[in-house]
N, C-alpha and C positions, 0 to 999 in steps of 0.2 A: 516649952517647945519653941525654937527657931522656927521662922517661917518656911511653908512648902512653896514652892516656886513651881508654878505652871508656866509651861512655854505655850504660849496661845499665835498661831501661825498664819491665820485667816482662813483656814480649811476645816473641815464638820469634824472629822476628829479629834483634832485638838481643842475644838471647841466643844465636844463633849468630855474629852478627859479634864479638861477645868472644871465641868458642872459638877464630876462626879469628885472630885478631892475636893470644892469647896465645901460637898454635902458629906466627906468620909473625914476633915480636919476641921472644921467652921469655916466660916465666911471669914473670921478674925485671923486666922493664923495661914491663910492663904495671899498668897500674891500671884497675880496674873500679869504676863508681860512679852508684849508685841514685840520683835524686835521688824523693824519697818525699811525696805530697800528703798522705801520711796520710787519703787515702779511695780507697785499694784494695783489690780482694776479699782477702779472708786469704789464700786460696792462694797468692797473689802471694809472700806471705813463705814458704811451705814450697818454690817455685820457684827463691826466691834461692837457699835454700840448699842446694836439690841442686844447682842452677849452678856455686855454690860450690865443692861437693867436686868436680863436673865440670872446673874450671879448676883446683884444686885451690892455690885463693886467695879469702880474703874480698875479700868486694862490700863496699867503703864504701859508707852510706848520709848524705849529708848532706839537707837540707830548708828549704824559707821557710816552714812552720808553727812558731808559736811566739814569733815578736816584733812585726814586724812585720802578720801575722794570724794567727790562731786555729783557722780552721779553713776547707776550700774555700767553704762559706757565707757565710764574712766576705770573701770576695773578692768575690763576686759582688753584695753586700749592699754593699762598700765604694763599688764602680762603679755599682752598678745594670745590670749588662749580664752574659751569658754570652755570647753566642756574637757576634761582626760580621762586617764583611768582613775586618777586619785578623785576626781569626781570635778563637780563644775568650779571654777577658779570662784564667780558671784557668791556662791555658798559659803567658802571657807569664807570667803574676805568680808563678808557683807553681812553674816548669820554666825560658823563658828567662832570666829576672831571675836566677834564683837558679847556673843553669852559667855565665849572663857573670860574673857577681859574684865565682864561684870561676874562671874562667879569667883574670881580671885578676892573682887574688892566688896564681896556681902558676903553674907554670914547665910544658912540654909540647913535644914535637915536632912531634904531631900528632893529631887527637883521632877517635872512632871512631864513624861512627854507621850506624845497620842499617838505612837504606834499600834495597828490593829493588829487583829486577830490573824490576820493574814501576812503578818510581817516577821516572823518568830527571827528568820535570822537579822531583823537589822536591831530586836529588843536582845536578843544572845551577844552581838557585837558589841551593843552600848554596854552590859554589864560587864563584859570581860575588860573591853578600851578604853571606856571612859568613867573608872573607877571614882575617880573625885566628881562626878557630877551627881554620886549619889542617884541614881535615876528610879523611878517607878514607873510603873505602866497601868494607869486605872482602865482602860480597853480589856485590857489581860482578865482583869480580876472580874469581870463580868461577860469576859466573853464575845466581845463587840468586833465585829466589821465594821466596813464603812457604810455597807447600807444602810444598819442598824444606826449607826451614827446620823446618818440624813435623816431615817424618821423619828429618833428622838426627839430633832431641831426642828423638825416640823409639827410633830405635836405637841410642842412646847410654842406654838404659834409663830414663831419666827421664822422668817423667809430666806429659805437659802442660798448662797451667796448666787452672784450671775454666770460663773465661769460652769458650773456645774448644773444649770438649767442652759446649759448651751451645748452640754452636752462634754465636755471634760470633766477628767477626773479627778482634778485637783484644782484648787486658785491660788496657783502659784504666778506670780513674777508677769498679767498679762502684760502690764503699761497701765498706765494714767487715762489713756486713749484708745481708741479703736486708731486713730491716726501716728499714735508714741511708738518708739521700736519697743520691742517687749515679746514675750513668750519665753515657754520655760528651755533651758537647754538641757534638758534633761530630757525633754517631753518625748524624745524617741520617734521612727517613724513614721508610726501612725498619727502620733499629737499633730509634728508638721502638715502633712499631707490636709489633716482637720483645717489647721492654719489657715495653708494655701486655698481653699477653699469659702473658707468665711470669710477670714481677714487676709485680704492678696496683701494690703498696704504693709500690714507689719509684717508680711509672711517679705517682701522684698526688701523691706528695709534691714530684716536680720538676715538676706542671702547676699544683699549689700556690706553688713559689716563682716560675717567668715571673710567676704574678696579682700577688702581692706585688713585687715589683721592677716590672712594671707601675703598680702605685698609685702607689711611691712614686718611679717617673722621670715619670710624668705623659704617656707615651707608651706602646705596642707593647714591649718587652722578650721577644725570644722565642730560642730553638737554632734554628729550623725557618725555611725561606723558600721562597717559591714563586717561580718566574722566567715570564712569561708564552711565553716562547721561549727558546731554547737560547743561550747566554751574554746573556742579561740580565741587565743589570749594576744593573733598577728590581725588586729583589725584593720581594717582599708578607710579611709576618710571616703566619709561621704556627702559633697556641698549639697545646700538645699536651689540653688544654681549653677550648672557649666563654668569651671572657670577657663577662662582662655588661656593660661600658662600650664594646666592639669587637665588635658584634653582627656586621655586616657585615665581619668578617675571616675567615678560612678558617679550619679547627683538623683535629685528625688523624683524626677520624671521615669527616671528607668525604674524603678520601687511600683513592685504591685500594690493596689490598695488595702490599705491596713485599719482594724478597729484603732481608737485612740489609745495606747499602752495605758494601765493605772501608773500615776505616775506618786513618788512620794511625795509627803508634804515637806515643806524647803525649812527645814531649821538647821541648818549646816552639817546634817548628818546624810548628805544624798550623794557623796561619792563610796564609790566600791572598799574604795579602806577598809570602809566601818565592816563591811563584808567577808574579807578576806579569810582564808583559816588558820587559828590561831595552833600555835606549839600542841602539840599532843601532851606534854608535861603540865598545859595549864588546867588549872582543878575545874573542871565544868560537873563535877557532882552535887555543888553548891548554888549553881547555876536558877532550878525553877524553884527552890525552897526560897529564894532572894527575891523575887520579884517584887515584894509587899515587904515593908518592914510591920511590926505588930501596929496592929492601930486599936488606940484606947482608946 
């Protein structure tokens, strides 16, 4: 057997879809691996490592910081863009770029990722789109939410991460710091409004770069969009600040108060692409019989 290849995220589900493929393949023929933006909360790192001794195997961490860019700022700074409809620009460049880049240059049977139970179309997406990544979904085969996820990792003694004893739904992308710019651009706007509220600092230092990437693309640059009706596909940029050249654009003060959106876990699969609907011609008969390849 080639090894299964878990994408471990920093988030509870993917850190249960590791526990359970190391316990349905061995500990042996498992590999777990972080792929790291280098702008996540710290806990994230004291996570891995109780994960760790829970699998009772190091998490490689490989990364796209460091040659190619510098740091998540120089992504968004590189593009001028965070968040489109093809999904957050950090994602592709920071998370897909960098598992295709390693899945071209190893070998694998089949590779692991922690979508729940409540994700059918983004686990439907991955099987049709991204055929070479061989994927599985161990959530699927038992059934798991995220709740379900949080109390496995809890009664399995280990403390769950900070971002989600704070009351989000994900631990994606906080920063390094309560003081680092950071937050997810995905997070939608309930997440923001959470932001603004807890963390003002990094809540203005991200309504500081939309202005700056605004100037310097010459147009709207924003995470945020307003749809006039339920799949509108004419969305309106919405800053999480007034910009003074887009007086007449929305911003998150006009925005009633909102729960925090569940947001996904960030493995480069979190723009709509992966969503979209595929040809009528494509065979989706073969679709839930593929979830699981046979396990001996």
């Amino acid at each position: 057997m080639k090894k299964i290849i878990c994408w471990w995220s920093g988030g509870i589900t993917s850190a249960v879809a590791c526990k359970i493929a190391i316990d349905l393949y061995g500990v042996e023929n498992v590999r777990v691996i972080f792929i790291d933006t280098k702008n996540e909360h710290v806990d994230t790192y004291r996570f891995m490592a109780d994960c760790s001794v829970w699998y009772q195997k190091d998490i490689e961490v490989i990364t796209g910081i460091g040659e190619k860019y510098k740091s998540i700022q120089d992504v968004w700074r590189r593009w001028n863009s965070l968040n489109v409809a093809s999904g957050a620009v950090c994602s592709s460049e920071l998370k897909r770029e960098v598992r295709e880049k390693w899945q071209k240059e190893n070998e694998y049977t089949h590779q692991v990722f922690g979508f729940d139970l409540d994700e059918p179309k983004r686990v439907k997406a991955m099987k049709l789109n991204h055929q070479k990544a061989k994927p599985i979904f161990p959530l699927w085969l038992h059934g798991y939410s995220k709740e379900d996820c949080i109390k496995i990792v809890s009664d399995s003694g280990i403390e769950i991460p900070k971002m989600y004893q704070l009351g989000f739904r994900n631990n994606n992308c906080f920063g390094v710091s309560e003081e680092s710019i950071g937050g997810c651009v995905q997070g939608g706007i309930g997440y923001w409004q959470k932001m603004k509220r807890d963390f003002p600092l990094k809540f203005d230092k991200m309504a500081e770069e939309e202005h700056l990437l605004t100037d310097r693309k010459g147009s709207p640059v924003t995470m945020l969009r307003l749809s006039k009706k339920k799949d509108d596909e004419k969305r309106i940029p919405l800053f999480l600040k007034p910009h003074p050249k887009y007086p007449n654009l929305p911003n998150l003060k006009d925005q009633k108060g909102r729960e925090p959106e569940p947001l996904f876990e960030c493995n480069g699969f979190c723009g709509t692409n992966d969503l979209e609907k595929r040809k009528e011609t494509e065979n989706e008969l073969n679709f839930y019989g593929e979830l699981f390849p046979n396990i001996k």
